[in-house]
C-alpha positions as protocol buffer text, in pm:
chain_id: "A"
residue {
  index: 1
  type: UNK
  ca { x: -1476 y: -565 z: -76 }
}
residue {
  index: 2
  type: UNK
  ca { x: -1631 y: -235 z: -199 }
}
residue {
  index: 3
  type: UNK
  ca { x: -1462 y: 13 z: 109 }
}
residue {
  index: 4
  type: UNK
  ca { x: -1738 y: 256 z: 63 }
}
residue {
  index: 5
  type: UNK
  ca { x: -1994 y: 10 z: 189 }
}
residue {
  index: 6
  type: UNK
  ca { x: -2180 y: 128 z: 547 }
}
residue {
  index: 7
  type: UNK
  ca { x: -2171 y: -226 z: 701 }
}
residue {
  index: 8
  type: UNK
  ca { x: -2012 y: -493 z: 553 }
}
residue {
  index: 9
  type: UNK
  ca { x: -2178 y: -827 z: 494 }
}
residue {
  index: 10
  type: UNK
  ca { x: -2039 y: -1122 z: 733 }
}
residue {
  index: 11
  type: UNK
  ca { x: -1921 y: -1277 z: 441 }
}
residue {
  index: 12
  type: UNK
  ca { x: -1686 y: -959 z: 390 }
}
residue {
  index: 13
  type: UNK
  ca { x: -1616 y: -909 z: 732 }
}
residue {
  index: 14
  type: UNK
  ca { x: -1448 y: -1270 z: 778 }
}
residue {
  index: 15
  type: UNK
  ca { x: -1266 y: -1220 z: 437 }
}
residue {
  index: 16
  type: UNK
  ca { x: -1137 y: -899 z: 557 }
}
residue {
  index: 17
  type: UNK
  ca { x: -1036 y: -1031 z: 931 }
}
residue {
  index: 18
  type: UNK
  ca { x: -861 y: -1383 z: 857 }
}
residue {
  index: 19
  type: UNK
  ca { x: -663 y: -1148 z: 525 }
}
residue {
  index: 20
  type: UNK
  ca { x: -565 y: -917 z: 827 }
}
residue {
  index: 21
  type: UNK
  ca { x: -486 y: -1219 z: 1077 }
}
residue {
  index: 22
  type: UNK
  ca { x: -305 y: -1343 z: 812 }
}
residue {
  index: 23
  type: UNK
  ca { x: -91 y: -963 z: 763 }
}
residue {
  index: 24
  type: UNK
  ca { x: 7 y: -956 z: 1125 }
}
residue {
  index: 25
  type: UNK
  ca { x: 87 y: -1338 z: 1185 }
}
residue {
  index: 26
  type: UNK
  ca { x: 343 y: -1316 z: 882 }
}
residue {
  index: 27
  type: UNK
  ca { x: 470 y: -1024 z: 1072 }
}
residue {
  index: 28
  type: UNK
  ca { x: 520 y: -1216 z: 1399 }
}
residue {
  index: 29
  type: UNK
  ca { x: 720 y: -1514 z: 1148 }
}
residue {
  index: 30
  type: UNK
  ca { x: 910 y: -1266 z: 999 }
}
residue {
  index: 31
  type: UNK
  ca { x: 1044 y: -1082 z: 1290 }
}
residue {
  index: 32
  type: UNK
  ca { x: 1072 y: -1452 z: 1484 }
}
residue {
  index: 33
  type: UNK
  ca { x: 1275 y: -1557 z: 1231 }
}
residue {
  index: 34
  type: UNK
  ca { x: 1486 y: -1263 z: 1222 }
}
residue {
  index: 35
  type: UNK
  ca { x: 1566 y: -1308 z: 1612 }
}
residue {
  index: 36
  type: UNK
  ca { x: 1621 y: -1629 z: 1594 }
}
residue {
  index: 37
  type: UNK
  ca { x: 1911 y: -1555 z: 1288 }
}
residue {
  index: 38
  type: UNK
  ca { x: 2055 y: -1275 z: 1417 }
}
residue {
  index: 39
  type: UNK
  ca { x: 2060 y: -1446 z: 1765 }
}
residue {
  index: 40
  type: UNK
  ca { x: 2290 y: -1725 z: 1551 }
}
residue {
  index: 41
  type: UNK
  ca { x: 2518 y: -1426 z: 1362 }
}
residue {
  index: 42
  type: UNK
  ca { x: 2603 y: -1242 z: 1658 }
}
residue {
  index: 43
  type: UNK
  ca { x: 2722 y: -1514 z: 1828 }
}
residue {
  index: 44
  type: UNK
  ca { x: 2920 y: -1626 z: 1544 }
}
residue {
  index: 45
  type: UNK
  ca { x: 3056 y: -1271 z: 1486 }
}
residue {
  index: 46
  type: UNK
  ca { x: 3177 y: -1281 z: 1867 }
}
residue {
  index: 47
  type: UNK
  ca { x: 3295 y: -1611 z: 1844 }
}
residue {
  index: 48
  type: UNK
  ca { x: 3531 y: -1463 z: 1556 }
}
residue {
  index: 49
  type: UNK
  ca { x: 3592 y: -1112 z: 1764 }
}
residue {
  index: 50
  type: UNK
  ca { x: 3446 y: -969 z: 1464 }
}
residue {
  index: 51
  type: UNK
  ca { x: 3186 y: -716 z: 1493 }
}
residue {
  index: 52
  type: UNK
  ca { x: 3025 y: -793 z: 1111 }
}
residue {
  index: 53
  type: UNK
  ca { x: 2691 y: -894 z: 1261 }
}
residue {
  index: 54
  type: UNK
  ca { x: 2559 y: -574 z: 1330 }
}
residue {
  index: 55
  type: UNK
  ca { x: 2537 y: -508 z: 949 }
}
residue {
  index: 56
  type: UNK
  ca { x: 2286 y: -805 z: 845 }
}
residue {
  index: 57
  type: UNK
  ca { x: 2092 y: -678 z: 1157 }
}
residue {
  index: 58
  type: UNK
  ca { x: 2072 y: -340 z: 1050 }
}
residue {
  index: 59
  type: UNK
  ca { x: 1950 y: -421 z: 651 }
}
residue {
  index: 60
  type: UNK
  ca { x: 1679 y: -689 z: 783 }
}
residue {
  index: 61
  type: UNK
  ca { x: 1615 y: -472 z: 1086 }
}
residue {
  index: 62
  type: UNK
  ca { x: 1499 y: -196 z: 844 }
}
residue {
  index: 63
  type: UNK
  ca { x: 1317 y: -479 z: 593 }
}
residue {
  index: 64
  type: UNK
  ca { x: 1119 y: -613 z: 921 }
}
residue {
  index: 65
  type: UNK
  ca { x: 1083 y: -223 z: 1040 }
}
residue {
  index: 66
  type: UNK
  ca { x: 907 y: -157 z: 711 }
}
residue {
  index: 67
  type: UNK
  ca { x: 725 y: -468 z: 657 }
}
residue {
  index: 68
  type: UNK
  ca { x: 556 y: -395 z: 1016 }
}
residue {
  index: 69
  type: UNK
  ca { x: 456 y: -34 z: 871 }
}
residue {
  index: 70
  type: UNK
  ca { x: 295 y: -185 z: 597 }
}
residue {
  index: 71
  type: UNK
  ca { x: 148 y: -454 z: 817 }
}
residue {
  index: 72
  type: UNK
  ca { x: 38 y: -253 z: 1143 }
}
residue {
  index: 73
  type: UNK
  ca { x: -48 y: 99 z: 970 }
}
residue {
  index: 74
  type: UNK
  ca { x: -78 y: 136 z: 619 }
}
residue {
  index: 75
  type: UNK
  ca { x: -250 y: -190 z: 485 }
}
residue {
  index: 76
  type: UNK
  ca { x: -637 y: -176 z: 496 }
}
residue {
  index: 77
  type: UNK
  ca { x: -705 y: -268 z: 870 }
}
residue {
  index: 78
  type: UNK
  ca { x: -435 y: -73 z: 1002 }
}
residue {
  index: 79
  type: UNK
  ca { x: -581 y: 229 z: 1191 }
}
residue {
  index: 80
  type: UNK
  ca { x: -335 y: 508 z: 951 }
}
residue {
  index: 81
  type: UNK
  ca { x: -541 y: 343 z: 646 }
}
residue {
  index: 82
  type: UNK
  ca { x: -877 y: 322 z: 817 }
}
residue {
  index: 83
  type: UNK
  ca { x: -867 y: 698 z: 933 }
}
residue {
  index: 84
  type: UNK
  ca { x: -778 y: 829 z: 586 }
}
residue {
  index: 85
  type: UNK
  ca { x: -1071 y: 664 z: 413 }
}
residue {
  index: 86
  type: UNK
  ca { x: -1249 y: 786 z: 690 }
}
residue {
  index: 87
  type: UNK
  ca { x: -1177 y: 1103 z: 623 }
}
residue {
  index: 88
  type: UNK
  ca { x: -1215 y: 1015 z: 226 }
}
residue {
  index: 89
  type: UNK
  ca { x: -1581 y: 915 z: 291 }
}
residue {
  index: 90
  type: UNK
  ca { x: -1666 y: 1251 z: 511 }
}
residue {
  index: 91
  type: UNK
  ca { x: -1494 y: 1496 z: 231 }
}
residue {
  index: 92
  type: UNK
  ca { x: -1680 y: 1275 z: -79 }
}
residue {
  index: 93
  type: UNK
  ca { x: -1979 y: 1267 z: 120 }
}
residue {
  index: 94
  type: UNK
  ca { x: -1962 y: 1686 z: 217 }
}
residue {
  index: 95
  type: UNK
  ca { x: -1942 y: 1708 z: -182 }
}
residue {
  index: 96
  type: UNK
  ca { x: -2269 y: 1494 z: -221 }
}
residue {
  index: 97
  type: UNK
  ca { x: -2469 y: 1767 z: -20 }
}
residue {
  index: 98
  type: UNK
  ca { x: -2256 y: 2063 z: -173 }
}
């Protein structure tokens, strides 16, 4: 879809929702998933008296930390992306007139 359309056909608009939908649901897998795991590695580590568990939580806890940024803010939909093209569309459009 062409961002610097006005308003978006339907067409583009239901494109553009169900590939967001689609974003945040893997999200909600991914960080599921990494629950349920982690859930299953800390109680092994304290089964052991070990504290190694914290260290798989901390790597995939910084994967699922970024893959929400990505997800939530930066990816087209997100509201960091939307409000820089935004502002892309107001400074190309100021340029127009100038």
């Amino acid at each position: 879809m062409n961002h610097t359309q006005a308003h978006p056909s339907a067409p583009d608009i239901e494109k553009r929702a169900r590939r967001r939908a689609g974003a945040k649901m893997g999200w909600y897998i991914h960080a599921f998933v990494y629950v349920l795991v982690n859930l299953g590695l800390v109680a092994l580590s304290a089964s052991r008296g070990h504290g190694w568990a914290v260290y798989p939580l901390m790597g995939w806890g910084l994967g699922l930390l970024i893959h929400g940024a990505v997800v939530w803010f930066i990816a087209p939909g997100g509201g960091f992306y939307d409000r820089l093209v935004e502002r892309e569309r107001q400074a190309l459009r100021a340029g127009e007139r100038g």
